[in-house]
N, C-alpha and C positions, 0 to 999 in steps of 0.2 A: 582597048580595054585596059583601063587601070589593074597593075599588078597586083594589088590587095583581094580587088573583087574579082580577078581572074584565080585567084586560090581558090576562096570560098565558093568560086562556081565549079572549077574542078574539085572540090569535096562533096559536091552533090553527085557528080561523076561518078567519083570512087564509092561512093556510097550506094549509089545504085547499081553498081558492080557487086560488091556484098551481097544485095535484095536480090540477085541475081543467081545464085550458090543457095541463100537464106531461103526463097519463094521457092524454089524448085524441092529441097528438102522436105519444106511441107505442105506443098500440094500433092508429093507421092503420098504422105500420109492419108488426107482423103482418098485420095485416087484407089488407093490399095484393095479395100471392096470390088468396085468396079474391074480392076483388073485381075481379079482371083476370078471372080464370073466369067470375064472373057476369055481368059487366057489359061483359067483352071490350074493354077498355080498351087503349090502346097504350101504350109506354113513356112518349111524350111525358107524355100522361095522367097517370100514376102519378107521374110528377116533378109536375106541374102540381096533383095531389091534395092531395102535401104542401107544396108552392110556396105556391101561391096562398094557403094560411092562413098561413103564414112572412111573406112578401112585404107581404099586406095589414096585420098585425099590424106589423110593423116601418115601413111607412110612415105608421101612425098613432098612434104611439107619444106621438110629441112634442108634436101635437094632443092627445090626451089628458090628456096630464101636465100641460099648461098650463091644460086645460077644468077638471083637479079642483081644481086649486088655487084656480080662481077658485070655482067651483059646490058644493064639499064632493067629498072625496076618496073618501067613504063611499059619499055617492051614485051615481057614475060608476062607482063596483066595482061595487055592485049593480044597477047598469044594466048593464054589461058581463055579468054571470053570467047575467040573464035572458035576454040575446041568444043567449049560446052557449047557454043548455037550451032557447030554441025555433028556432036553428039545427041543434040538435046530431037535434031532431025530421026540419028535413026533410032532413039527410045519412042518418038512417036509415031513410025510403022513398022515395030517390032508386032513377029507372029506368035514368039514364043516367047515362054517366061525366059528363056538361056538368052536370046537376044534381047529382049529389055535388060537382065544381067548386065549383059557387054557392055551395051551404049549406056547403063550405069558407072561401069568401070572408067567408061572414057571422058565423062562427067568430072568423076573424081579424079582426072587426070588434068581437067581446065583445072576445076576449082580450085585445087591446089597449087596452082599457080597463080590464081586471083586471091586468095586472101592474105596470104603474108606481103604480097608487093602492098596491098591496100593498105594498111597497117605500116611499113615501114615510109611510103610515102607520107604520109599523113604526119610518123614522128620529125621525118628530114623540110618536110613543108614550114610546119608549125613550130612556134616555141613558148613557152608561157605557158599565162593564163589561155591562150587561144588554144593551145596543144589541149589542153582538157577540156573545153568548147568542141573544138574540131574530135575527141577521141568520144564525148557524148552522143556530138552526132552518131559517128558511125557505129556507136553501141545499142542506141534508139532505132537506127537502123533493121539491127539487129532481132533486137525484140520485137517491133512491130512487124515486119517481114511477117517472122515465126507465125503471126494470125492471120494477117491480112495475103499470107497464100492459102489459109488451106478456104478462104473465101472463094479467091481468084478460082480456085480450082475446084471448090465445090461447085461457082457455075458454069465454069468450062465441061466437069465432067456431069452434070446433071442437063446442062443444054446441049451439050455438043458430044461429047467423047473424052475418056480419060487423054485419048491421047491430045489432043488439045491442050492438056495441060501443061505438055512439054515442049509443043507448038511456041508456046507464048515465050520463049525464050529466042526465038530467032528479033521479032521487034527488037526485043529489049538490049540483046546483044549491038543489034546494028544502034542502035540509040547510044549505048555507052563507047564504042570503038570512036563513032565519031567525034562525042563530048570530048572524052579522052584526050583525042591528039588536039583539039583546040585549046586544052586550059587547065592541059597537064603537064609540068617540067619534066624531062629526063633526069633520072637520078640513079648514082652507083657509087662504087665504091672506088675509093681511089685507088687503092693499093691489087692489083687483080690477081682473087685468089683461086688456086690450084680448085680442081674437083677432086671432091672423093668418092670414088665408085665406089670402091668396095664398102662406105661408110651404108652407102643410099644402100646396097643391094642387101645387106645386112639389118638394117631396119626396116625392109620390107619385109623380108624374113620375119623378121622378130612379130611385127605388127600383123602379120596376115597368117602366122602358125597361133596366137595367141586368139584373135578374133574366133579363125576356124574352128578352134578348141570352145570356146564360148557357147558359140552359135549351135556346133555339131555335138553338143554331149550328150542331150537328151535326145537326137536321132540315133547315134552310133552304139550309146551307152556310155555313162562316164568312166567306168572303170572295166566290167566286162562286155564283152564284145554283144552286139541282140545277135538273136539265133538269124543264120543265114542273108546276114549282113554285106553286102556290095554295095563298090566306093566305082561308079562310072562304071558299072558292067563284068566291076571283077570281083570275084568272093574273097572279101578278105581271112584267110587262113587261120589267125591265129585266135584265142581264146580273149586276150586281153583287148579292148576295144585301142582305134587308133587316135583318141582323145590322148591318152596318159603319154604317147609318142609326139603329138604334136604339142604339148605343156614342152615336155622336154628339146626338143628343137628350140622355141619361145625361148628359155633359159639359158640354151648353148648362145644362140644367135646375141642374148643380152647382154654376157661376157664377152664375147666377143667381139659385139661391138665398141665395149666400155673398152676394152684393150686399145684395138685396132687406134680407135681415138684417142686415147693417149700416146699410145706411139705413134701416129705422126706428128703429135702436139709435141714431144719431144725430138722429133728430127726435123724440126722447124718447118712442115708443113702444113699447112688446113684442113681439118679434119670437121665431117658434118655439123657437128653441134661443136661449137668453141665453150671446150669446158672452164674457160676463165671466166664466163659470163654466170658460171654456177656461185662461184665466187661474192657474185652481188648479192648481200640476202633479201634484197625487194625482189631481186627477180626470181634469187630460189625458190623462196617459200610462196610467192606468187604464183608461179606455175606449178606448184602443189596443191594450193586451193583451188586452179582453175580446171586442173584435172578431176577435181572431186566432185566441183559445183555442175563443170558441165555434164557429168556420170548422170547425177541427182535429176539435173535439168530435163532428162527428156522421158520422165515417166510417166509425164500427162501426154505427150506429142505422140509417142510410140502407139499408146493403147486406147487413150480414148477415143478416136475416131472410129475404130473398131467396134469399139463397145456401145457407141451412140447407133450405129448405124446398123448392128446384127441385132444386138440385144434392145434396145427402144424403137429401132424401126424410122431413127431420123434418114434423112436422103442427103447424101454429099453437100448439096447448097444448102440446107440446116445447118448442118453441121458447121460449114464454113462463116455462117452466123454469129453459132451459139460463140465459134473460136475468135469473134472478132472483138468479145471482151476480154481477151488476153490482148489483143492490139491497143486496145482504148489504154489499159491500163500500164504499157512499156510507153504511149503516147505521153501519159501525165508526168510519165518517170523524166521522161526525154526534156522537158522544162523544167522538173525540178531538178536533175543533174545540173542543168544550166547555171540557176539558182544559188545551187548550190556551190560552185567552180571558185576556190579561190577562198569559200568563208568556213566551209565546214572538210575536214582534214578524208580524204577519197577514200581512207582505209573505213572508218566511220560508215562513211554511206555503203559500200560496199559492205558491210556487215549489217545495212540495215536493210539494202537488198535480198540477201541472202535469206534473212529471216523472214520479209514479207512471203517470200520465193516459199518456205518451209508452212506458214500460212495456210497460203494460196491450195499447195498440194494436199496436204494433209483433210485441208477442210471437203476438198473434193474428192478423197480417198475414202472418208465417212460418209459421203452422198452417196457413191455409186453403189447400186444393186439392183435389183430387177425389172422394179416399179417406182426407180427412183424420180424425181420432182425435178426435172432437168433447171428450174427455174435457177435453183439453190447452185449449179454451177456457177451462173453467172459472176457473183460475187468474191468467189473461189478466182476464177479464173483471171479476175480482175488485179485480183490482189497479187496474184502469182506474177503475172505478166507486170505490175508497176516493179517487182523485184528482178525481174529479167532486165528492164530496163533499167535501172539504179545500178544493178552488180557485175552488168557484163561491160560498160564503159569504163567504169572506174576500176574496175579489178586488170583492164588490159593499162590503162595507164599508171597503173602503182606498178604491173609488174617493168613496166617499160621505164620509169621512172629514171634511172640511174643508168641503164643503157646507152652508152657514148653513140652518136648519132651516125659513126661511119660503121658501125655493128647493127646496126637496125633493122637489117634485110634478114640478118642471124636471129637477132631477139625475135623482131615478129615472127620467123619463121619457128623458132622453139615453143614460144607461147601458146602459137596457134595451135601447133602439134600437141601439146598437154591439152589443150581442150579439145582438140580434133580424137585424141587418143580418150578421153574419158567419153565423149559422146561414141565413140564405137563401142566402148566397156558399156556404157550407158543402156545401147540398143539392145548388144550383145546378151549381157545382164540381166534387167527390165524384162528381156522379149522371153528369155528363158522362166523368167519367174510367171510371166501372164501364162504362158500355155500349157509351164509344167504341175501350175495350179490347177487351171482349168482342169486338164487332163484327173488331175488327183483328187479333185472334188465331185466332178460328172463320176466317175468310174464308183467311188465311195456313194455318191446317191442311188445308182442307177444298180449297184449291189443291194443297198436296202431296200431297194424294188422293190427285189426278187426276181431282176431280168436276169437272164441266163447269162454267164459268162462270157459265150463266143459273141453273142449279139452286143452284149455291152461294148467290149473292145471295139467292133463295128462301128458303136454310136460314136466313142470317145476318140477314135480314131479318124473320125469324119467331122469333129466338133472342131479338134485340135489343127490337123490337116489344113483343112480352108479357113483359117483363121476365124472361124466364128461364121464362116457364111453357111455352112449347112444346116443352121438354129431354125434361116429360115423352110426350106423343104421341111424338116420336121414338124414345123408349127401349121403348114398346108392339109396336113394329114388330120385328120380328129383322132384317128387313134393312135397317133404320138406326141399327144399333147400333153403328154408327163413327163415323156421324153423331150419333147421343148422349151418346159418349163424348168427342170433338172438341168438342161444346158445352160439355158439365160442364165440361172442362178449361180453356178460354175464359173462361166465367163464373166460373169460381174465380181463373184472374188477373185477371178484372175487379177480383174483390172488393177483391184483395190490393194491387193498383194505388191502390184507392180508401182500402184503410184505409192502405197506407205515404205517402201521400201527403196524408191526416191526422194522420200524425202529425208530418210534414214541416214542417206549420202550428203543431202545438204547439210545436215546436223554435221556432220564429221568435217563438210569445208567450210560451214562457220568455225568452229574450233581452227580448224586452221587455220584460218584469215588472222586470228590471234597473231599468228606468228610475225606477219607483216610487220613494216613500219606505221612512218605516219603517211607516206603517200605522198610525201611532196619530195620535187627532185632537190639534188643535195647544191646547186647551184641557186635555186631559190631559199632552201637554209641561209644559206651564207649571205645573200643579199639582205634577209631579216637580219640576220645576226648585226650586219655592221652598220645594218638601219638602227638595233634598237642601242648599241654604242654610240653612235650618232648623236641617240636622243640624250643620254643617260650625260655623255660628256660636253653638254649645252647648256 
C-alpha cells in the first residue's frame, strides 16, 4: 500500500475511533427515557449517566496526552478503544442506575485516552494544506456522529433494547483496533517525559468537586443545607449545604494545582499541562473559545430528546430522525470546510460556524413548547448542526496552529480538555437550568390551581425526579389531565430556558473567537511572505 494512501486510509481509522466516544454520547441521550422506565433512575442519575463519562474523561485528558507522547500515541488509543468496548459490555447488562454509573466512568476512562492521541496523531501525520483537510475530516466527524447516533440508537433502543445501544460499540471497537494497527504509524515523543502524579490527581480533584457542585446544588441546596439531607446513607449534620464546601475544594485544588505546575516547570521537570504552551496566543485564546463554544454546544443534545419524547409523545427512532438533520447539516459543513482549506482565513469560518450554531439553537428555543410543530425543528436543527461542523474543525486547527509538533500529544491533550471541561459545565449547567425551571414553573401553575401544597410538591417532585417521564402516568388519568398539561407546559420552558441560554454561551465564544488570529500556522506566513518578495523583487 502506497504510503500517501495508507495515511488517508488510517485517518478514516482515527476517525472512526472519534465516532466511537461521539455515537456513544448521543445515543445515551435517546436511550435516557428508556432507561429511567427500566431502571427507575431519578433525575439526579440521568445527569450523573451523562456526567460522570464527561467529568472523568475531561479530568484525564492531560494525563493521557502526556502518557502517549512518552509511550507511543498509537498505543494509548488502542488501549483506550479496548476499555471502552469492554466497558461499553457491562453498561449493557447493568441492573442498576449505580452500575450503568460505573461502566460510565470506565467509558470516560477509554475515551479519554482516545481523543487527544486522535488529534495529535493526525497533527504529527499531516502538514499543510492536508493538516486542515485531514483536521476537517475529523471535525465533520464529529458533528455528524452527534446525529447520526441518536438515530443508531433510537432504533437499537425502539427495536431491541436500550441496552443494545451500548452493544454496538463492541463491532465497532474490533473494526478500529484492527484498521489501526494496519495504516497507523507509531508516534511519540522524543525527548521521554517524567509523569506527574500529583499534577493528574489534582485535576481530578479540581474537575470532579467543581462538576459535583454543578450537578448537586439543587438536590443538596445551594447554600443551606434541605431539611434532613443524607449524602449515601449519612445525615449530614451541619446547616450550611455541602455544595458551598465542594466550590471551595474546586478553588483550593485550582491553586494548587497552578502552583504544583509551575514549580516543577521551575525544577526542570514536566508538569501536566506545559504552561509554555499558554504562551502561544492562538492556542490561549483558542482554548478559551472552545471551552465556551463547547458549554453552548450541548443545550439542544442535553434536552431535547427528553422533551420530544415526554412532552410530544415522539418514540426514541423518531426522535433519532428528527436528529438526523443536524447530521445532514455538519455533512454539508464537512465539504464546505474542505472548500474552503486554504482560501478563506479558519478564524473566519469558525466565527461563521459559531454563528450559524447560535441560529440554529435559538430558532429551536422559540419553537419549543407544548403543542409545538416539530416540523419547524428541522430547519433549526439543520442550521445548527452545518455550525458544529464549520466550527469544531477549524477552531481545533487554529488552536493547534502554532503548536511545535513534538508538543502535540500536550496541545491535543489541553484542547481537548477545554472542550471536554466546557461540555461537562455545559451538561452540568443546561441540566440544572431544564429541571430547576421545570420544577419552578410546574409548582408556580399547579399553585394557581389551587392544588394543595403537599400534593403539588408530589407532582413536581415526580415531574423533576424522572426527568419528565412521569407526564406520561399523569396524562393516563382523566382526572390529572391539568396536571399533565401544567407539566408539559413546564418542561417545555425547561427545555427552552436550557437551549436559550446555550445559546447565551455561544454569543460569549463568538466574542471570543475575536481574540484569535488569523488561523494560519506562522511557517505558512513566512512562506507567503517570501513568496510575495519574490514577486515584488522580479
Amino acid at each position: 500500500m502506497a504510503k500517501d494512501s495508507r495515511r488517508w486510509l488510517g485517518l478514516v481509522f482515527i476517525s472512526i475511533a472519534v465516532s466511537l466516544i461521539i455515537v456513544d454520547s448521543t445515543i445515551v441521550n435517546v436511550a435516557v427515557p428508556s432507561i429511567v422506565e427500566e431502571l427507575k433512575i431519578s433525575s439526579t442519575q440521568v445527569q450523573w449517566v451523562q456526567e460522570v463519562y464527561t467529568l472523568v474523561f475531561a479530568s484525564l485528558l492531560l494525563l493521557f496526552g502526556a502518557l502517549a507522547d512518552r509511550f507511543g500515541r498509537r498505543r494509548v488509543m488502542l488501549l483506550g478503544v479496548s476499555i471502552f468496548a469492554a466497558s461499553s459490555v457491562l453498561a449493557s447488562f447493568a441492573s442498576t442506575g449505580e452500575l450503568l454509573i460505573l461502566a460510565r466512568f470506565a467509558q470516560g476512562v477509554g475515551g479519554a485516552m482516545i481523543l487527544p492521541t486522535t488529534l495529535s496523531l493526525i497533527n504529527s501525520t499531516f502538514r499543510g494544506r492536508e493538516r486542515g483537510i485531514a483536521f476537517a475530516v475529523w471535525g465533520s466527524t464529529i458533528g455528524g456522529m452527534a446525529a447520526v447516533g441518536p438515530l443508531l440508537g433510537g432504533w437499537l433502543t425502539t427495536a431491541f433494547s436500550w441496552r443494545w445501544a451500548f452493544g454496538i460499540n463492541i463491532p465497532l471497537g474490533i473494526i478500529i483496533v484492527i484498521g489501526v494497527l494496519l495504516t497507523v504509524s507509531e508516534s511519540r515523543e522524543a525527548r521521554r517525559r517524567s509523569i506527574d502524579v500529583v499534577g493528574a490527581l489534582l485535576s481530578i480533584v479540581l474537575f470532579g468537586s467543581l462538576v459535583f457542585g454543578l450537578i448537586e446544588g439543587r438536590t443538596f441546596g445551594w447554600w443551606t443545607a434541605e431539611d434532613g439531607l443524607t449524602i449515601g446513607g449519612w445525615t449530614w449534620p451541619l446547616s450550611i449545604s455541602p455544595i458551598p464546601f465542594a466550590f471551595g475544594v474546586t478553588l483550593i485544588a485550582l491553586i494548587l494545582f497552578i502552583w504544583w505546575g509551575l514549580r516543577r516547570a521551575q525544577r526542570g521537570k514536566d508538569p501536566l499541562i506545559e504552561f509554555s504552551l499558554l504562551s502561544i496566543s492562538s492556542f490561549r485564546n483558542g482554548n478559551v473559545a472552545a471551552l465556551v463554544v463547547s458549554l453552548g454546544e450541548f443545550g439542544l443534545i442535553l434536552a431535547l430528546p427528553l422533551w420530544l419524547q415526554f412532552v410530544l409523545g415522539f418514540d426514541a427512532l423518531q426522535v433519532g430522525f428528527l436528529l438526523l438533520a443536524l447530521a445532514a447539516g455538519s455533512f454539508v459543513a464537512s465539504g464546505a470546510a474542505g472548500a474552503f482549506s486554504g482560501r478563506i482565513s479558519p478564524v473566519v469560518v469558525v466565527r461563521a460556524g459559531i454563528l450559524a450554531e447560535i441560529i440554529g439553537i435559538a430558532w429551536a428555543g422559540f419553537i419549543i413548547g407544548p403543542d409545538a410543530a416539530w416540523g419547524w425543528l428541522v430547519p433549526a436543527l439543520a442550521i445548527y448542526g452545518f455550525g458544529v461542523g464549520l466550527a469544531t474543525a477549524q477552531l481545533t486547527g487554529v488552536i493547534l496552529q502554532d503548536v511545535p509538533v513534538e508538543k502535540s500529544g500536550q496541545g491535543s491533550g489541553i484542547q481537548s480538555t477545554a472542550r471536554q471541561v466546557g461540555s461537562a459545565l455545559g451538561v452540568a449547567i443546561l441540566g440544572t437550568v431544564l429541571f430547576t425551571t421545570t420544577g419552578s414553573v410546574l409548582s408556580s401553575s399547579l399553585d394557581d390551581a389551587g392544588l394543595p401544597a403537599p400534593a403539588a410538591d408530589k407532582v413536581v417532585t415526580a415531574v423533576v425526579d424522572s426527568a419528565g417521564a412521569a407526564i406520561a402516568g399523569f396524562d393516563a388519568n382523566p382526572a390529572d389531565a391539568q396536571i399533565a398539561d401544567a407539566a408539559r407546559t413546564a418542561f417545555s420552558d425547561g427545555t427552552r430556558a436550557s437551549a436559550l441560554t446555550a445559546a447565551g454561551f455561544l454569543v460569549i465564544g463568538l466574542g471570543a473567537s475575536f481574540a484569535l488570529g488569523s488561523g494560519k500556522r506562522r511557517d505558512e506566513d513566512a512562506q507567503e511572505s517570501r513568496a510575495e518578495e519574490r514577486v515584488q523583487g522580479s
